[in-house]
py3Dmol code that shows the C-alpha trace and the ligand (Angstrom):
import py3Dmol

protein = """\
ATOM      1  CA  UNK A   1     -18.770  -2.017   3.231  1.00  0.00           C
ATOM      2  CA  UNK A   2     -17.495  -2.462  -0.037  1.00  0.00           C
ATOM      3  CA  UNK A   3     -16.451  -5.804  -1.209  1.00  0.00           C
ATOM      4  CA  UNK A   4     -12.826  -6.454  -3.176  1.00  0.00           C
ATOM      5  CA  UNK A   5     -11.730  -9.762  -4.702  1.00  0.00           C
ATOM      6  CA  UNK A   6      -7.842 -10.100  -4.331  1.00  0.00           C
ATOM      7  CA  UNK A   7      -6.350 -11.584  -7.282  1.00  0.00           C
ATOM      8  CA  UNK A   8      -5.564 -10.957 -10.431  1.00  0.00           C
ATOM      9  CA  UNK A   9      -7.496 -14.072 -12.228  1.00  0.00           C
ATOM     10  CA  UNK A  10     -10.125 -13.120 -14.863  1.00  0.00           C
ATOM     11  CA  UNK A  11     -11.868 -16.473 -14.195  1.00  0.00           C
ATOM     12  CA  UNK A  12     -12.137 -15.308 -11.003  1.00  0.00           C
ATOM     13  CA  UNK A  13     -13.130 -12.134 -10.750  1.00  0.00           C
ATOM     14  CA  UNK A  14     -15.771 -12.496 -14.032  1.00  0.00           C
ATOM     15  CA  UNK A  15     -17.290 -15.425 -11.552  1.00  0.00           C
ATOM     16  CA  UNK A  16     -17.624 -13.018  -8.352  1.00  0.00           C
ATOM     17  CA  UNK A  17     -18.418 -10.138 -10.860  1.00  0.00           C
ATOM     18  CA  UNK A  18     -21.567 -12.125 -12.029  1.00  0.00           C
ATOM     19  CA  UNK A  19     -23.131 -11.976  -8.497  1.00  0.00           C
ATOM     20  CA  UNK A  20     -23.653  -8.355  -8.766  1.00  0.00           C
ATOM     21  CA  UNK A  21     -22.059  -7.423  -5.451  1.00  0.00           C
ATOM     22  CA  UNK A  22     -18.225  -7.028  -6.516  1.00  0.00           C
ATOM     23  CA  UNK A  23     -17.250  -3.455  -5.874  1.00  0.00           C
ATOM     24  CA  UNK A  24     -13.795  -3.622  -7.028  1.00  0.00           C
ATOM     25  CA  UNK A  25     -10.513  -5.464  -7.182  1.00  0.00           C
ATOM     26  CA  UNK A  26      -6.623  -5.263  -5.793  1.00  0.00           C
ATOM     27  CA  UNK A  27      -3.724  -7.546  -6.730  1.00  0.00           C
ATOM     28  CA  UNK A  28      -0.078  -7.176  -5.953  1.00  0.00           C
ATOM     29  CA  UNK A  29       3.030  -8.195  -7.945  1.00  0.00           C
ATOM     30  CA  UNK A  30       3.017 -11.924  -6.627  1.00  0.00           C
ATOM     31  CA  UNK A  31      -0.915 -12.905  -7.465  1.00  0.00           C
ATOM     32  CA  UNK A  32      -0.077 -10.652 -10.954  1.00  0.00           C
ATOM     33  CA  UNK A  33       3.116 -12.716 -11.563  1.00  0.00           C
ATOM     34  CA  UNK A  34       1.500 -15.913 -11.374  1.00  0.00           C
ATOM     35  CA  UNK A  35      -1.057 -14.968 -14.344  1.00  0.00           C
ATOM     36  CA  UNK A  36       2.185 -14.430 -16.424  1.00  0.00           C
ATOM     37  CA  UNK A  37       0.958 -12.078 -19.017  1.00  0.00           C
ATOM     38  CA  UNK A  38       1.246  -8.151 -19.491  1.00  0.00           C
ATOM     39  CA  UNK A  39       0.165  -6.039 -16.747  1.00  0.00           C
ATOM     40  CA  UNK A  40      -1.558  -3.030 -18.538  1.00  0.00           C
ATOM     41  CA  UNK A  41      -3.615  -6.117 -20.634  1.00  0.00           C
ATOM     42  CA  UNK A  42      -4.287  -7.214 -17.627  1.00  0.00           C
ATOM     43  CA  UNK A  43      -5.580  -4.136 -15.988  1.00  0.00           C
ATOM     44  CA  UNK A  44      -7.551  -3.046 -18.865  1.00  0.00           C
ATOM     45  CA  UNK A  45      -9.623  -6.401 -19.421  1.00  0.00           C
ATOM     46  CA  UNK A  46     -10.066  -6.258 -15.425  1.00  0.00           C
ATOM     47  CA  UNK A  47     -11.392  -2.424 -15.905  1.00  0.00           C
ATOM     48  CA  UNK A  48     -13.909  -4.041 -18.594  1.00  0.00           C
ATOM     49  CA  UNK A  49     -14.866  -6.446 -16.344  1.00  0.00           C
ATOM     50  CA  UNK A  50     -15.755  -4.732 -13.069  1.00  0.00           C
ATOM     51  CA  UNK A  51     -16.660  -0.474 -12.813  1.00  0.00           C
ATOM     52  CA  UNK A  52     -15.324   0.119  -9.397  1.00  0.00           C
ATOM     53  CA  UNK A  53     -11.259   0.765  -7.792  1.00  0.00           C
ATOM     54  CA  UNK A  54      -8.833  -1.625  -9.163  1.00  0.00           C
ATOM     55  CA  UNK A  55      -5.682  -1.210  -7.807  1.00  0.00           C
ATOM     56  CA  UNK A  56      -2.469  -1.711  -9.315  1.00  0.00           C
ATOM     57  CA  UNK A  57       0.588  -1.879  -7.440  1.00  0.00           C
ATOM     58  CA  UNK A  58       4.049  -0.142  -8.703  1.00  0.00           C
ATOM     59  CA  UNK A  59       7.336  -2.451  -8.350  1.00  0.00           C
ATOM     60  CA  UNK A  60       9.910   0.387  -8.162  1.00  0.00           C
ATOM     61  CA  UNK A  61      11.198   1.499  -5.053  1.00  0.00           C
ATOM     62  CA  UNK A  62      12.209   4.545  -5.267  1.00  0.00           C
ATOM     63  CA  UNK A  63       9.919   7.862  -5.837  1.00  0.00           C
ATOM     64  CA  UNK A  64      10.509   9.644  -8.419  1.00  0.00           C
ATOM     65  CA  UNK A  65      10.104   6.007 -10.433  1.00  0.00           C
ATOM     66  CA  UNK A  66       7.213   5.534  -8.129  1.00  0.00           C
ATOM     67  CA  UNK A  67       5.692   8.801  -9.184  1.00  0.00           C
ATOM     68  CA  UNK A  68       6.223   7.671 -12.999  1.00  0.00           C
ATOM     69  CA  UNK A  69       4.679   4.430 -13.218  1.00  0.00           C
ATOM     70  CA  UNK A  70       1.991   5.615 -11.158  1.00  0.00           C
ATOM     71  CA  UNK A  71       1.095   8.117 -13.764  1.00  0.00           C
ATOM     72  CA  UNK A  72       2.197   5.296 -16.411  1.00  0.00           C
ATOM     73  CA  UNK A  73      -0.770   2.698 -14.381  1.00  0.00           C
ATOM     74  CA  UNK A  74      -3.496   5.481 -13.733  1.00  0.00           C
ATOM     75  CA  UNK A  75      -3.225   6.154 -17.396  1.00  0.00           C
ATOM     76  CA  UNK A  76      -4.617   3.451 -18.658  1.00  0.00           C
ATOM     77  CA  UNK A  77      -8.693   3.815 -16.947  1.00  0.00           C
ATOM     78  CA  UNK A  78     -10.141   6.026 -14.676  1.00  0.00           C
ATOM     79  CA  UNK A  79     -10.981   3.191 -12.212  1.00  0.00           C
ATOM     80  CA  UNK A  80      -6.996   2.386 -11.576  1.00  0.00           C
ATOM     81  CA  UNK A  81      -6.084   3.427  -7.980  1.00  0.00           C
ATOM     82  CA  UNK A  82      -1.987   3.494  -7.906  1.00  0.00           C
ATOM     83  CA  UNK A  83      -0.961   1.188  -5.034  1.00  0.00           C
ATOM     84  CA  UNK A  84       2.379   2.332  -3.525  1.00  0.00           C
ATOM     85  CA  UNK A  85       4.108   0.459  -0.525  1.00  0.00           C
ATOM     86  CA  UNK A  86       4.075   2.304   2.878  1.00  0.00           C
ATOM     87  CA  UNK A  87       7.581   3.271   3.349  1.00  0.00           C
ATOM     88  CA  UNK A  88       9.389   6.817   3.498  1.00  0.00           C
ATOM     89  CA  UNK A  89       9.348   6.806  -0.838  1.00  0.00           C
ATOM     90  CA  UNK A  90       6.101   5.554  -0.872  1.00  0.00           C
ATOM     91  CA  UNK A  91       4.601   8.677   1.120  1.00  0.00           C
ATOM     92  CA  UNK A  92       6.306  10.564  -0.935  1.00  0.00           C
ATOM     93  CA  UNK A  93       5.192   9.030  -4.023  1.00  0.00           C
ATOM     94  CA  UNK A  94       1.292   9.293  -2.280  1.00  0.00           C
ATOM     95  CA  UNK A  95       1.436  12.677  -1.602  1.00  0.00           C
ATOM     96  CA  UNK A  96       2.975  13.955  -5.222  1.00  0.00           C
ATOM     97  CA  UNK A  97       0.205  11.242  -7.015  1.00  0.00           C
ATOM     98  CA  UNK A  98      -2.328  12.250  -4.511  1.00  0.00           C
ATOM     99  CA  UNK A  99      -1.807  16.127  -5.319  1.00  0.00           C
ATOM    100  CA  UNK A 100      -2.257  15.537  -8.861  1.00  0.00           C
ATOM    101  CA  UNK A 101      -5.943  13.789  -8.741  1.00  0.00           C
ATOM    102  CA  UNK A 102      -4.367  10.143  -8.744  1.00  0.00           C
ATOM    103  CA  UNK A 103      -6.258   8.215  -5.957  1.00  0.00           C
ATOM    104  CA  UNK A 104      -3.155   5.957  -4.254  1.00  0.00           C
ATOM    105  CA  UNK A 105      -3.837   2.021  -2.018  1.00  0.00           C
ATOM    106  CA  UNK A 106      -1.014   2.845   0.467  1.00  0.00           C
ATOM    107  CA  UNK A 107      -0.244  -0.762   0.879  1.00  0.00           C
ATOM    108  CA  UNK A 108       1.560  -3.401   3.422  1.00  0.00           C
ATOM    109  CA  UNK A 109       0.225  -1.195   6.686  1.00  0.00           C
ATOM    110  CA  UNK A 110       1.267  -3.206   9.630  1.00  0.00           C
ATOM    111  CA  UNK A 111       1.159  -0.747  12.635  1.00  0.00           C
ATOM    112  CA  UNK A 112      -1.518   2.390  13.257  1.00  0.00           C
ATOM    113  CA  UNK A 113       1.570   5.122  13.019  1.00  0.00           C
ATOM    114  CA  UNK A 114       1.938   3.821   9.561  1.00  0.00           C
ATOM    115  CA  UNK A 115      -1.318   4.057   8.993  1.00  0.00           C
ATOM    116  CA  UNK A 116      -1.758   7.734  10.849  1.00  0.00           C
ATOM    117  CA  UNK A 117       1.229   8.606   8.023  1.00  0.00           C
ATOM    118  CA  UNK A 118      -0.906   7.353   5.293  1.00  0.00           C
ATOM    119  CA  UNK A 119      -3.678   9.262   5.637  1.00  0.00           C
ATOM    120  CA  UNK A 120      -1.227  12.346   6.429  1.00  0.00           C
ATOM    121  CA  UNK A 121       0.149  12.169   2.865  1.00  0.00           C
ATOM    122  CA  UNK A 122      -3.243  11.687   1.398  1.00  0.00           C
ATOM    123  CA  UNK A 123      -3.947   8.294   0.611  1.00  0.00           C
ATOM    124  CA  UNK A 124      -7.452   7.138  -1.156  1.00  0.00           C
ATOM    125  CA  UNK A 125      -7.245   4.262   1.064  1.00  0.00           C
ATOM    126  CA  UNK A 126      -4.202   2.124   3.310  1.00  0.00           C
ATOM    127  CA  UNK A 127      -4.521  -1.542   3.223  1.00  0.00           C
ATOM    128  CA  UNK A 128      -3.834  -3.148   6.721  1.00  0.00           C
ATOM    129  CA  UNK A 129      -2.915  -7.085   6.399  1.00  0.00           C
ATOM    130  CA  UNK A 130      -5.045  -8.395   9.094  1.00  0.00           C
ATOM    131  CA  UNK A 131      -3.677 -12.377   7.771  1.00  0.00           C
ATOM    132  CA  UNK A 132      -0.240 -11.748   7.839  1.00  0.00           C
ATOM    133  CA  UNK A 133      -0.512 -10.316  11.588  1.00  0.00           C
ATOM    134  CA  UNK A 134      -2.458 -13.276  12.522  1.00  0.00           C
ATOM    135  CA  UNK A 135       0.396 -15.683  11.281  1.00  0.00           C
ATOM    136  CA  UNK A 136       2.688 -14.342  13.170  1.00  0.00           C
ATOM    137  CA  UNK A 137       0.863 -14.359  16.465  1.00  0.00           C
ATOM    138  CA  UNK A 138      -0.385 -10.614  16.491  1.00  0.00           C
ATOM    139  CA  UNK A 139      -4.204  -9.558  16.535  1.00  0.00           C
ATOM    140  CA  UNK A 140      -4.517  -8.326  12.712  1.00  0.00           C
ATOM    141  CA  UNK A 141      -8.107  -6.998  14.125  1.00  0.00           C
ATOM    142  CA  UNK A 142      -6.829  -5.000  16.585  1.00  0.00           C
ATOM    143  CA  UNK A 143      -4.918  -3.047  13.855  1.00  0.00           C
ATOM    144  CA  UNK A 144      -8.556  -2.275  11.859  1.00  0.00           C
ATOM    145  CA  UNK A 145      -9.829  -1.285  15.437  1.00  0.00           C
ATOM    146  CA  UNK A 146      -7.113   1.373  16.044  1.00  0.00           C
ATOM    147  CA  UNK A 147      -6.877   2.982  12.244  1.00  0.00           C
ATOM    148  CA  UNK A 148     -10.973   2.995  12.376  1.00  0.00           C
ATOM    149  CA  UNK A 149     -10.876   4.701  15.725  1.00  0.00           C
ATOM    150  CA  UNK A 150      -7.371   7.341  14.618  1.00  0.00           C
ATOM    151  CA  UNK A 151      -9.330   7.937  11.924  1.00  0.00           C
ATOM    152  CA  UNK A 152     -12.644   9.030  13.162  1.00  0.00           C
ATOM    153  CA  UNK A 153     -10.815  10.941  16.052  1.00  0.00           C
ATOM    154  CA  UNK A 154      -8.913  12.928  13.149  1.00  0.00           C
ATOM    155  CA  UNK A 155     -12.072  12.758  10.384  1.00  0.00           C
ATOM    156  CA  UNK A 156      -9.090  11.660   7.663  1.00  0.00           C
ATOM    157  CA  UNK A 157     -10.948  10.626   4.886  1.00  0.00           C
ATOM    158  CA  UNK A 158      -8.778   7.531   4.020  1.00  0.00           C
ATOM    159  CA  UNK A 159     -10.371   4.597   3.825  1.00  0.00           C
ATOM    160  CA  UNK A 160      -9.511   1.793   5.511  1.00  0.00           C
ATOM    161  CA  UNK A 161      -9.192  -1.407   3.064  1.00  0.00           C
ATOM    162  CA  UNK A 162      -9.311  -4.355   5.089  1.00  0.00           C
ATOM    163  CA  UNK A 163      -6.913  -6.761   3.107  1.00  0.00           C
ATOM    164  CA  UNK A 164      -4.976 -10.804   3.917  1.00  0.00           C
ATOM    165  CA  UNK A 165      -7.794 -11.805   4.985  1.00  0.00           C
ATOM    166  CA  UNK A 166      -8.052 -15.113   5.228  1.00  0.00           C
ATOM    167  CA  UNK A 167     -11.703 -16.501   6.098  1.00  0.00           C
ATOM    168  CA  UNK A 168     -15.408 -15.053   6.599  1.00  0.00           C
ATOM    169  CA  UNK A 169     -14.752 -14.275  10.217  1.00  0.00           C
ATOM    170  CA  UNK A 170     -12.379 -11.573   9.287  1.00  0.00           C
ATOM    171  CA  UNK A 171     -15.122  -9.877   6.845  1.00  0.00           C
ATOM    172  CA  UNK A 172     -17.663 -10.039   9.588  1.00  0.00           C
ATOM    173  CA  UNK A 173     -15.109  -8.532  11.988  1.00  0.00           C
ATOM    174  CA  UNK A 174     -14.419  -5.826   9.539  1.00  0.00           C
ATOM    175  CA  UNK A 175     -17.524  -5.142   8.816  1.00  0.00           C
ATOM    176  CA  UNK A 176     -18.694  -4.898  12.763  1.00  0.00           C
ATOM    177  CA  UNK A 177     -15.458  -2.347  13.293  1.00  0.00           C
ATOM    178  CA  UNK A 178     -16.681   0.128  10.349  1.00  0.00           C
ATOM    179  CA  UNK A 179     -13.554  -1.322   7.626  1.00  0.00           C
ATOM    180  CA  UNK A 180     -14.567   0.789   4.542  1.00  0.00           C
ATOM    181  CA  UNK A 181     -13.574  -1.786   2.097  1.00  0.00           C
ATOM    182  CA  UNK A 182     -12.592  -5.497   2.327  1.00  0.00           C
ATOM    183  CA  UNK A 183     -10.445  -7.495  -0.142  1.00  0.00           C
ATOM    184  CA  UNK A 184     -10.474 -10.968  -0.262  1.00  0.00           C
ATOM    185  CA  UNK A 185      -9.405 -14.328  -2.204  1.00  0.00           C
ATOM    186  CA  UNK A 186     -12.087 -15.697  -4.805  1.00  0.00           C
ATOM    187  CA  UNK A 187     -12.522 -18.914  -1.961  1.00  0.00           C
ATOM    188  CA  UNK A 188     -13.329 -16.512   1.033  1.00  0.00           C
ATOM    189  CA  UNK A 189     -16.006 -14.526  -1.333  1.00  0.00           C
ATOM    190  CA  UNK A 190     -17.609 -17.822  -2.376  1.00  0.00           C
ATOM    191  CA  UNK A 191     -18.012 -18.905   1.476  1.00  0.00           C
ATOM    192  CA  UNK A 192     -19.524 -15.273   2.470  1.00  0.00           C
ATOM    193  CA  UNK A 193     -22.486 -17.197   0.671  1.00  0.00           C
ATOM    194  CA  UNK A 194     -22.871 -20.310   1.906  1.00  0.00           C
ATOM    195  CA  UNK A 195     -25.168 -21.731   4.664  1.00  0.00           C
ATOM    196  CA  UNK A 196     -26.251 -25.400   5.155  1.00  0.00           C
ATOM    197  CA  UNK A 197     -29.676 -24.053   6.158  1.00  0.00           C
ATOM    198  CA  UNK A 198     -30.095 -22.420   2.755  1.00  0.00           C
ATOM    199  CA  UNK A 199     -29.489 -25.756   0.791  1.00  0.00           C
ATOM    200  CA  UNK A 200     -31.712 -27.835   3.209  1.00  0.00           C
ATOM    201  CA  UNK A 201     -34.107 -25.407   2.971  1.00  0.00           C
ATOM    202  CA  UNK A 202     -34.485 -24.791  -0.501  1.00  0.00           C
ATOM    203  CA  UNK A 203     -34.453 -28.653  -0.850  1.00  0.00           C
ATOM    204  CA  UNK A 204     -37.372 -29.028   0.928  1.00  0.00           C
ATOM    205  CA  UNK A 205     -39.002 -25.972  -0.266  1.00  0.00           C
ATOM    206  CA  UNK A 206     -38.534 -27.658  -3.527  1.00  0.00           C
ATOM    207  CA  UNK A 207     -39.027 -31.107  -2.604  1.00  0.00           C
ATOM    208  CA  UNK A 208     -42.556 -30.120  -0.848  1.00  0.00           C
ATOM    209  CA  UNK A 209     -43.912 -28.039  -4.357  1.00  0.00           C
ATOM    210  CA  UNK A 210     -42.972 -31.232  -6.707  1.00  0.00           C
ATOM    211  CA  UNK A 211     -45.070 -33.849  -4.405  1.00  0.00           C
ATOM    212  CA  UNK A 212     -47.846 -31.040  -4.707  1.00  0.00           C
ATOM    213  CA  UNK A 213     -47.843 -30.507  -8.106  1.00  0.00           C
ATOM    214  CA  UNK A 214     -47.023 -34.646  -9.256  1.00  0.00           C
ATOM    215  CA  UNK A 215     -49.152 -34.911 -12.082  1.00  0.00           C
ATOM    216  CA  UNK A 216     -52.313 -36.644 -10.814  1.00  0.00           C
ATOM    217  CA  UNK A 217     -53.459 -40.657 -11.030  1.00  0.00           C
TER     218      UNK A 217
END
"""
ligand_1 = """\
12
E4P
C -3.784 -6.656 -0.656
O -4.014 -5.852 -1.504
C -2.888 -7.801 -0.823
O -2.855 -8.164 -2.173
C -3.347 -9.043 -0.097
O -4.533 -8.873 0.599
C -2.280 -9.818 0.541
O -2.828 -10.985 1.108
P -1.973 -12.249 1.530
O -1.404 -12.000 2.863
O -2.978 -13.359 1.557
O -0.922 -12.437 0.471
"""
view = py3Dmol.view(width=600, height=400)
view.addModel(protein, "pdb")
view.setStyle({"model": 0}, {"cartoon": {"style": "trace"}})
view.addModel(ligand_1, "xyz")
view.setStyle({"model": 1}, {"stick": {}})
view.zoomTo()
view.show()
C-alpha cells in the first residue's frame, strides 16, 4: 500500500519525506488555502520534494474549465495527478483528461455507484472519505470494502485512495481490505510509528550496553 501525506505544508511533508517511505502527496483547496501562497509554487517545490503522485485539485466547476486547468496543473511536472470532484462535470472532465494521458484523483467519493462511475470514466484513482462517513454516523470502511470488492469483480484498474482518515486504525483497516493508496494528515503518519515497547526497549537496550562498557575502576 502506498502511503500519501494530506496537506499541503512543506514542513510537513519534507519531515515525512525524510523517512524514506512517503510515496506521494494530495491536498485540496482548503489545506492549500491555508498555506496562502501560489498554487503552481506550491506544486512545483512539492514535486522537488517527493518523486511520486501529487495531486492537485481544480476549483472550477464546470468541464470544459475543468478540462483547462487540468491541462494548466498537469503542466507543470509529470508527477501532478489532476484531482476533479465526482459529479456529472467531473466525469466528464476525467474521461476527456483521462483520454489524453492525464492521470485524474476523482475526489469526494461517498457511495460505491460513484465510485463504479469513476472507474467507468477512467480515473487513475477515486478517493473515498472514510472520516467524513464516520462523522456522520456511517461505516467509512464499509465504503473501501465495497469499491475493493466492485473493483476486483470488474478488474477496473482504478485505484482506490483511501483518504479523511483520521487515525492509525483506519490505515490498518485499509491496508487489511487491499486500499491501493492511503492519504493521511502529517499527525496520523507520525503515530503509524510509534510504540511504547520500542522506546522501553531501546532504553534498556541502551541502558544495559553503557553499564557494560562504564569505563573500568
Ligand atoms: C483527500 O484528498 C482529502 O484532501 C482529505 O483526505 C480530506 O480529509 P478531511 O475529511 O480530513 O478534510
Amino acid at each position: 500500500m502506498m502511503l500519501f501525506l494530506d496537506t499541503g505544508n512543506i514542513k510537513e511533508i519534507k519531515e515525512a519525506a525524510s523517512w524514506g517511505v512517503l510515496d506521494g502527496v494530495t491536498s485540496n483547496p482548503s489545506l492549500v488555502a491555508k498555506e496562502g501562497r501560489s498554487f503552481k509554487d506550491l506544486l512545483k517545490e512539492i514535486c522537488t520534494i517527493v518523486d511520486g503522485p501529487i495531486s492537485a485539485e481544480v476549483v472550477s466547476v464546470e468541464a470544459e474549465a475543468m478540462i483547462k486547468e487540468g491541462k494548466d496543473l498537469a503542466s507543470v511536472h509529470k508527477n501532478i495527478v489532476v484531482k476533479c470532484p465526482l459529479t456529472p462535470e467531473g466525469l466528464k472532465a476525467t474521461k476527456a483528461l483521462t483520454s489524453e494521458g492525464i492521470r485524474v484523483n476523482v475526489t469526494l467519493c461517498f457511495s460505491p455507484t460513484q465510485a463504479l462511475l469513476a472507474a467507468k470514466a477512467g480515473a487513475w484513482c477515486v478517493s473515498p472519505f472514510v472520516g467524513r462517513l464516520d462523522d456522520i454516523s456511517e461505516h467509512g470502511m464499509g465504503l473501501i470494502q465495497d469499491i475493493v470488492t466492485i473493483y476486483r469483480n470488474y478488474r477496473f484498474k482504478t485505484k482506490v485512495l483511501v483518504a479523511s482518515v483520521r487515525h492509525p486504525q483506519h490505515v490498518i483497516e485499509a491496508a487489511k481490505l487491499g486500499g491501493d493508496i492511503c492519504t493521511m494528515p502529517v499527525a496520523v503518519f507520525k503515530l503509524l510509528v510509534q510504540h511504547p515497547l520500542t522506546d522501553i526497549g531501546l532504553k534498556k537496550f541502551l541502558s544495559d550496553w553503557e553499564k557494560q562498557h562504564l569505563p573500568k575502576g
